[in-house]
MARTITOR-145723 format. One record per residue (C-alpha): residue in three letters; x, y negated, z. Coordinates in steps of 0.2 Angstrom, whole numbers, plus 5000, padded with zeros to 4 digits. Example, Ala and Ser with C-alpha at 12.3 -4.5 7.8 and 13.67 -1.06 7.14 Angstrom:
2
ALA506250225039
SER506850055036
This chain:
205
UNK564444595405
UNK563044485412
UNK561344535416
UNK560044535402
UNK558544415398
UNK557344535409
UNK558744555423
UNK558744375428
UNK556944365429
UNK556844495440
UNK558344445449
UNK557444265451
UNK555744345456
UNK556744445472
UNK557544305477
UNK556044185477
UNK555444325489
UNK556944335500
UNK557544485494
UNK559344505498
UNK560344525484
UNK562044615479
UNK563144515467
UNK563144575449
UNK564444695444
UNK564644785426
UNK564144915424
UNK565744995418
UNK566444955436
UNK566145085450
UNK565645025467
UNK566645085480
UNK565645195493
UNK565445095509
UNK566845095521
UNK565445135534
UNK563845195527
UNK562245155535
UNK561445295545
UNK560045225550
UNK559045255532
UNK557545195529
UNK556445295512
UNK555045185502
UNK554045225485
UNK554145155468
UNK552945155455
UNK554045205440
UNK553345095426
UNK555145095415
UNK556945005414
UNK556344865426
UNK556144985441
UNK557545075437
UNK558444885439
UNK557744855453
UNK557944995464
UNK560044975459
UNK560144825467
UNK559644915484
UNK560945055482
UNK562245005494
UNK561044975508
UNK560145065520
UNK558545065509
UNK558345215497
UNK557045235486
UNK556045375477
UNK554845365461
UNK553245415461
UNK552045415446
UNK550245395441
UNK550445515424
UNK550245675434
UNK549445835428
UNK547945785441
UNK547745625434
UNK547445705414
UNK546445835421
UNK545145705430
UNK545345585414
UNK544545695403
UNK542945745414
UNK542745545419
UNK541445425412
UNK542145325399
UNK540945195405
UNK542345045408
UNK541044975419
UNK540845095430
UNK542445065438
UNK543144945450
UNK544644805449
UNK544844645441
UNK543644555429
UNK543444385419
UNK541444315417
UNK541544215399
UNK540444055394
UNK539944125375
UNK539643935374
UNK540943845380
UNK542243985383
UNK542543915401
UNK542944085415
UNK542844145431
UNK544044275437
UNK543244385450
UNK543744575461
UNK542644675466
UNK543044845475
UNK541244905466
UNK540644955450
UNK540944805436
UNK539244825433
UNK538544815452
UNK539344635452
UNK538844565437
UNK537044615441
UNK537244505457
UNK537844355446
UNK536444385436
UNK535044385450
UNK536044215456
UNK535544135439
UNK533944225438
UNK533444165455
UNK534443975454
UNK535444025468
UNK537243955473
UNK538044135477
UNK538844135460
UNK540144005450
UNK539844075436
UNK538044065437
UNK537943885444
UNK538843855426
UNK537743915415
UNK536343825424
UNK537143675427
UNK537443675406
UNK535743745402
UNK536743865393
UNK536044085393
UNK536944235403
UNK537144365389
UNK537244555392
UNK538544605402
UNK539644705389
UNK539444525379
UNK540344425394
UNK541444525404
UNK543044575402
UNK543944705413
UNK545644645416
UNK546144785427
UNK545644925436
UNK546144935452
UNK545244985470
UNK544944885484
UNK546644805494
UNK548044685493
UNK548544745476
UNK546644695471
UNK546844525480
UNK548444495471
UNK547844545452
UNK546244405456
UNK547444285462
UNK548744285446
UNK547344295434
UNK546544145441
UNK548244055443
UNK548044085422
UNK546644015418
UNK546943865430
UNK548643825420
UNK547443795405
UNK546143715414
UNK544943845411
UNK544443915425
UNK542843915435
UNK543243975449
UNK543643865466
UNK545543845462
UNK546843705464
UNK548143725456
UNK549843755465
UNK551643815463
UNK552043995460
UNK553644045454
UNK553244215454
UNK551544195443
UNK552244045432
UNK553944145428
UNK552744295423
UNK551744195411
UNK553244075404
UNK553844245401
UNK552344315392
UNK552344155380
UNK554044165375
UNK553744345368
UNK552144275360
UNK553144155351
């Protein structure tokens, strides 16, 4: 039995970030224990999001590494849910800026409200400032900044960190492989981002 479709991208993505892998073994065949196991263990945290965690913390079993789940669908999390503002803009993460003219974006992260940033890139094209691309755009192309619900588009929420910077950095790498970004942005290899979106366009098709 070899590994399936999803199994070698994620195998591909662990070693293109020097993750040390096992060899593949069916799953039929049972792994001897180690002749002498590791006492020295060391515990990290999953998010569980489905078969591809489950995949993936397999090929650490036989090491020193062990792994526990955790989840973000908790009874808290309902219970908050249903007394928060259904406002999408009033949260914090990952967000594009569309030209309703020319369709161009910019891909931006803010650890605000959506709303707080897109007020600063509307002073920067009030005012004729340089703070903003996307602003500089519209200005440059004589072109109108719409409302914001009319423009922006919440890719993902997410709070302020290095998940944060990593979100902005594939969505950019996106838009860049179309040529349709704003943003300052040469684009570069990334065998992580470019396997995920090769992916994403084979299911498309």
């Amino acid at each position: 039995m070899k590994p399936s479709t999803n199994g070698k991208i994620i195998q591909n993505i662990l070693h293109n970030n020097s993750f040390r892998l096992p060899p593949w073994k069916p799953k039929t065949q049972a792994d001897p224990p180690p002749y002498n196991a590791p006492t020295n263990q060391k515990w990290t945290t999953f998010t569980y999001t489905g078969q591809e965690t489950t995949y993936i913390t397999k090929l650490f079993k036989h090491t020193n590494l062990k792994i526990a789940y955790h989840t973000a669908n908790n009874v808290q999390s309902y219970l908050t849910q249903n007394t928060r503002t259904k406002d999408i803009f009033a949260q914090s993460g990952v967000y594009e800026l569309t030209c309703p003219y020319c369709g161009k974006a910019y891909v931006g992260q803010t650890g605000r409200e959506f709303r707080t940033r897109f007020n600063e890139h509307k002073r920067s094209f009030i005012h004729n400032s340089q703070t903003s691309k996307y602003a500089l755009h519209l200005l440059e192309h004589s072109h109108t900044l719409r409302n914001v619900q009319d423009v922006m588009r919440v890719l993902q929420f997410q709070k302020k960190g290095i998940q944060l910077d990593t979100i902005e950095r594939f969505h950019i790498h996106r838009q860049a492989a179309i040529n349709n970004h704003l943003n300052d942005h040469t684009l570069s290899t990334n065998r992580i981002f470019d396997t995920i979106l090769r992916d994403f366009q084979n299911e498309l098709q």
